[in-house]
C-alpha positions in Angstrom: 8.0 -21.9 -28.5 5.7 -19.4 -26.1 6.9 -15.9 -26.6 6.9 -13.8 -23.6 6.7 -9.9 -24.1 7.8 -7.4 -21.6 6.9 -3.9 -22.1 7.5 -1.7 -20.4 7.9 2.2 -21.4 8.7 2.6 -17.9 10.6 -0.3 -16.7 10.3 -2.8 -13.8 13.5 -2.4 -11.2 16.7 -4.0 -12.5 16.4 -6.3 -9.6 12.9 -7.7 -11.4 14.1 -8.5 -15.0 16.3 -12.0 -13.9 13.4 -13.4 -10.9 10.5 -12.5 -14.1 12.8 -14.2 -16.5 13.5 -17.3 -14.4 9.5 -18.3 -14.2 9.2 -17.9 -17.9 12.0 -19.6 -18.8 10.9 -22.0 -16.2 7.9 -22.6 -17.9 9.6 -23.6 -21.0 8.8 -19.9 -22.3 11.0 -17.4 -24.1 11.5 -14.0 -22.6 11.8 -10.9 -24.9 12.2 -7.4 -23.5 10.9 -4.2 -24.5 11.8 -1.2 -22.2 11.9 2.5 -22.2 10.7 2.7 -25.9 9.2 6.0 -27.2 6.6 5.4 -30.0 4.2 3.3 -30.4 5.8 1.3 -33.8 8.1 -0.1 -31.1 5.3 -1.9 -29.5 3.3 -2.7 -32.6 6.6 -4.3 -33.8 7.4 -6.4 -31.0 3.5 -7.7 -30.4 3.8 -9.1 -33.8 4.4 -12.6 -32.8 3.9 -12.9 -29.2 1.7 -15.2 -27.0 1.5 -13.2 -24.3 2.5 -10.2 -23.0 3.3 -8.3 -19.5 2.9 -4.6 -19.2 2.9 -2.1 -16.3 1.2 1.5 -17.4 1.2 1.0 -20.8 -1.6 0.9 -23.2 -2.7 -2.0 -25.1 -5.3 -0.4 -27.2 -7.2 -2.2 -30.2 -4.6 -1.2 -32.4 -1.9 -3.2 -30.3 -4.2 -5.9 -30.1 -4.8 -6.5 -34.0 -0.8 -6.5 -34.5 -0.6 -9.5 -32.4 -1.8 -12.1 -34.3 -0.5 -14.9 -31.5 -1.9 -13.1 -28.4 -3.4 -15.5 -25.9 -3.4 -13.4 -22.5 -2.2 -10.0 -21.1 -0.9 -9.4 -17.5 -1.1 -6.1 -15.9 1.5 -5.9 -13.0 -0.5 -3.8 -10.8 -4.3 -3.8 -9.5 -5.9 -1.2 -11.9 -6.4 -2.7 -15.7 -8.2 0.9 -17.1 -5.1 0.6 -19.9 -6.3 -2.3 -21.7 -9.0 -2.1 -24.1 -11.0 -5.0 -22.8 -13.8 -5.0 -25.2 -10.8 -5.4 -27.8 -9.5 -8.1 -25.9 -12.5 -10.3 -25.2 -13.4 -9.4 -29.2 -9.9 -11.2 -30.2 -10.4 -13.5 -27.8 -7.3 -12.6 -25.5 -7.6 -12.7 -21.9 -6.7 -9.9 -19.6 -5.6 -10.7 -15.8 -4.0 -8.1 -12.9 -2.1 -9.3 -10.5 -4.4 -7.9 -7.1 -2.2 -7.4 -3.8 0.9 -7.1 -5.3 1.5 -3.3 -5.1 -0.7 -2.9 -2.2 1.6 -2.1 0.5 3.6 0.2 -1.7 0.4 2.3 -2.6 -0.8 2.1 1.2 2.9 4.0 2.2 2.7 6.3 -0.1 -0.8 7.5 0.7 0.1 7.5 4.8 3.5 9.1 3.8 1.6 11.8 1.6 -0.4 12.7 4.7 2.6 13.1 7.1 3.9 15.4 4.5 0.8 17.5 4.2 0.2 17.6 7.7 3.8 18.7 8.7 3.7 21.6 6.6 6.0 19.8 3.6 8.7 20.3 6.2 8.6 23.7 5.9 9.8 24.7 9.4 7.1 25.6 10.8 4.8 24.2 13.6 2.3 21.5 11.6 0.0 19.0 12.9 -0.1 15.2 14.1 -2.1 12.6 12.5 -3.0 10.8 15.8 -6.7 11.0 16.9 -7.9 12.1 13.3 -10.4 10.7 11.9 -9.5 9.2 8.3 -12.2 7.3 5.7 -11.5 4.4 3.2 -13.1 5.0 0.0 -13.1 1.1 -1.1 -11.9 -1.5 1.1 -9.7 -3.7 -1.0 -6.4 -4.6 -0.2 -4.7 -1.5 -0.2 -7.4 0.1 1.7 -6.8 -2.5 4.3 -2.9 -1.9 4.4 -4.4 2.0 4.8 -6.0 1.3 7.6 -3.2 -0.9 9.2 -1.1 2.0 9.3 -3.5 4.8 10.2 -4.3 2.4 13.3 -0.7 2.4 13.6 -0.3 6.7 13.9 -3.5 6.1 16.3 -6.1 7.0 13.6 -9.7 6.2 13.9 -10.2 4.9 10.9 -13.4 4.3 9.0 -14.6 3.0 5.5 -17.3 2.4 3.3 -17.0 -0.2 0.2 -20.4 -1.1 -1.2 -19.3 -4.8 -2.4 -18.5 -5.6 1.3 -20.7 -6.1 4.2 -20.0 -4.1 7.8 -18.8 -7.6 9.3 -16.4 -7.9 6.6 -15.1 -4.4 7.3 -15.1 -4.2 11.5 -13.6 -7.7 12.1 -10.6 -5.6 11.1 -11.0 -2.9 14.3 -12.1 -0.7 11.5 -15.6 1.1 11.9 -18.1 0.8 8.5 -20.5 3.4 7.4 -23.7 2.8 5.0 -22.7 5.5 2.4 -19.9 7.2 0.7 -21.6 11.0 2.1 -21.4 9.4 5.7 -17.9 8.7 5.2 -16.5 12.2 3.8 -18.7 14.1 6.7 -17.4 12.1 9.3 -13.6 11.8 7.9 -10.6 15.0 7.7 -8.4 12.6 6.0 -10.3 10.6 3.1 -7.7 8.1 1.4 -9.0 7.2 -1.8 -9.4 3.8 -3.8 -12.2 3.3 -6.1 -11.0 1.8 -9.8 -11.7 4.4 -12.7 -14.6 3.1 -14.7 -18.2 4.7 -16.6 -19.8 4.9 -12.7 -16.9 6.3 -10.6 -15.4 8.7 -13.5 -15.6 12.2 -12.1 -17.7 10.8 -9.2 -15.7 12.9 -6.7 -16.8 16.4 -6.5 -17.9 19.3 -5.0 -21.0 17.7 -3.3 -19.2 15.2 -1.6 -16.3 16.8 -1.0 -17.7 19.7 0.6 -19.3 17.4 3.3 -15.2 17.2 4.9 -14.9 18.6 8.0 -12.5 21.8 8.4 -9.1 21.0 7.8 -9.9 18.2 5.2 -7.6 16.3 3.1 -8.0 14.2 0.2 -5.8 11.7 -0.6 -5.9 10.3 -4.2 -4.2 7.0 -4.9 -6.3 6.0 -7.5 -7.0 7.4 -10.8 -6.9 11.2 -11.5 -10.0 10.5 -13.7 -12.4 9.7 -10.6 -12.1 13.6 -9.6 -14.3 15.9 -11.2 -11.8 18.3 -11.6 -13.3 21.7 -12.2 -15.4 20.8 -9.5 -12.2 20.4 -6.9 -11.1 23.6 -8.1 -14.2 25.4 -7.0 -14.3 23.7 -4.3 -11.0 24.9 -2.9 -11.8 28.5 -4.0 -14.7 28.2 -1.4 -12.8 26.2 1.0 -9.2 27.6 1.9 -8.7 24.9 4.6 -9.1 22.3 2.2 -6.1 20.6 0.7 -5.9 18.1 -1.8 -2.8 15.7 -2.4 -2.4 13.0 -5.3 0.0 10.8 -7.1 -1.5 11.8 -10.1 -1.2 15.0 -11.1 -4.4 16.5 -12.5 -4.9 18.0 -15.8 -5.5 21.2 -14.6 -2.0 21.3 -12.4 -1.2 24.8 -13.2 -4.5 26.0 -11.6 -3.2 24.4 -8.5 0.0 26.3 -8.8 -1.6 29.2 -9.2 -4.4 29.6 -6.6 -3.1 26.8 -4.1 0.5 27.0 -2.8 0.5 25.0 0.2 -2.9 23.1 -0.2 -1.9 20.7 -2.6 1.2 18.1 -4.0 0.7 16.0 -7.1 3.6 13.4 -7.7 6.0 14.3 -10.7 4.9 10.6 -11.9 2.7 7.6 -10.4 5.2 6.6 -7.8 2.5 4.0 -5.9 4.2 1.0 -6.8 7.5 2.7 -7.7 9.5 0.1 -4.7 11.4 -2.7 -5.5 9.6 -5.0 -3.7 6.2 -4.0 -5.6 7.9 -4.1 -8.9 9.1 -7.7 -8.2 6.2 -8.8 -6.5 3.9 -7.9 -9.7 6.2 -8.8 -12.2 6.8 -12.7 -11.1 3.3 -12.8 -10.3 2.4 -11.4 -13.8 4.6 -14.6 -15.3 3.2 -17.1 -12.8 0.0 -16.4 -14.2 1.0 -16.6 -18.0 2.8 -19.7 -17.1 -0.2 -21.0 -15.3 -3.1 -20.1 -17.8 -1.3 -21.0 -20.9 0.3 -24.3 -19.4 -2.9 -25.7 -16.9 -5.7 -22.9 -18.3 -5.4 -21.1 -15.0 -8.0 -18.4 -15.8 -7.6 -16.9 -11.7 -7.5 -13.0 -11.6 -9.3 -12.9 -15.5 -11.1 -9.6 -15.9 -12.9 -9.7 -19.0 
């Protein structure tokens, strides 16, 4: 029988486990969990004889991959797939899907309810600001980008964004304006919400030279991957620039610095709460297991990334 592996060092909701099981068992598939484990031996154990497996943040490296001599496919539940080793995959000959537009909405509040925060002071008591009529830029239009910009609309934003794999008409059918470069977009924007995926061009893109295009009062919101900030470079940056804040649900390596220098210009997330909802974590768990059951039952390869 088609073994099924969740794992999960930090687990889906309760809520998920019995709607993820039902389309595996569905499927003629057996289920077996793996949650909140704490070394790695844990997961080389449990990969031993798997066909596929599911995971959320956690890493299949090309370590994991060796142990599981069975392995047809992995699932990320979530958009980003910068945790599995995809040259080891496509090596072995395991496919790796994510399961896009699943957590979107979830990211999308958290970034618009990281700017209310920020903006209000952190509900400090004192007189803060209102995001209407700001100006706020979408750094990669995908589909939590769109949900962005749904909501900024919604505070009565003017929202723009620049994605270079989309054309302008793709962006402005949606009421939102397009630039032709990502140095347009952070001069024109005080909020810039971003997107991009962590990968060999976009790692440390985000520095001082474009960040320092933001008009006064600027805000970054980061959403993405802590890796796509050249760090040392924010840091100088907001040694330069006192009314520039910075706000992330992915706390940065060098966090203490922020502590240190920043109070009041910055918030990092204790952990990457983006798709920490119910409805996200159910969402990309089923999807994750309608794709298994799809690709290893019809050869459903939709969503493959390597």
């Amino acid at each position: 029988m088609t073994k099924v592996l969740i794992a999960t060092e930090k687990p889906f909701a309760a809520e998920a486990i019995p709607q993820i099981k039902k389309v595996i068992e569905s499927a003629g598939f057996e289920m077996i969990l793996l949650e909140k484990y704490s070394d790695k031996s844990e997961l080389l154990t449990a990969v031993a004889d798997v066909d596929a497996i599911i995971i959320r943040s956690d890493k299949i490296t090309e370590e994991v991959i060796a142990a599981a001599k069975n392995l047809k496919i992995v699932v990320r539940a979530g958009a980003g797939y910068d945790n599995v080793d995809l040259a080891a995959a496509t090596a072995a000959g395991v496919t790796v899907m994510n399961t896009p537009g699943q957590n979107s909405n979830a990211v999308a509040e958290l970034a618009v309810g990281l700017m209310v925060m920020m903006a209000r002071g952190f509900y400090n008591g004192k007189a803060g600001t209102e995001l209407k009529d700001r100006t706020i830029g979408i750094h990669a239009y995908g589909n939590v980008g769109r949900y962005v910009g749904q909501i900024a609309k919604g505070f009565g934003m003017k929202v723009y964004a620049f994605d270079p794999f989309l054309t302008k008409e793709a962006i402005e059918k949606d009421g939102v304006i397009a630039v032709d470069s990502a140095e347009e977009l952070y001069a024109k924007c005080q909020y810039i919400s971003l997107h991009i995926p962590a990968n060999d061009k976009t790692k440390e893109s985000i520095g001082y030279d474009i960040l320092s295009k933001m008009p006064k009062g600027a805000v970054l919101v980061n959403t993405a991957r802590k890796e796509v900030i050249h760090e040392a470079e924010m840091i100088k940056l907001m040694e330069d620039r006192n009314d520039f804040s910075y706000i992330s649900d992915i706390a940065p390596v060098n966090k203490d610095i922020f502590a240190e220098k920043f109070e009041g210009r910055f918030f990092f997330t204790p952990k990457k709460m983006g798709a920490q909802t119910l409805e996200a974590n159910v969402n990309a768990g089923v999807a994750g297991a309608e794709q298994i059951a799809a690709f290893i039952n019809n050869g459903d390869s939709t969503y493959k990334v390597n």
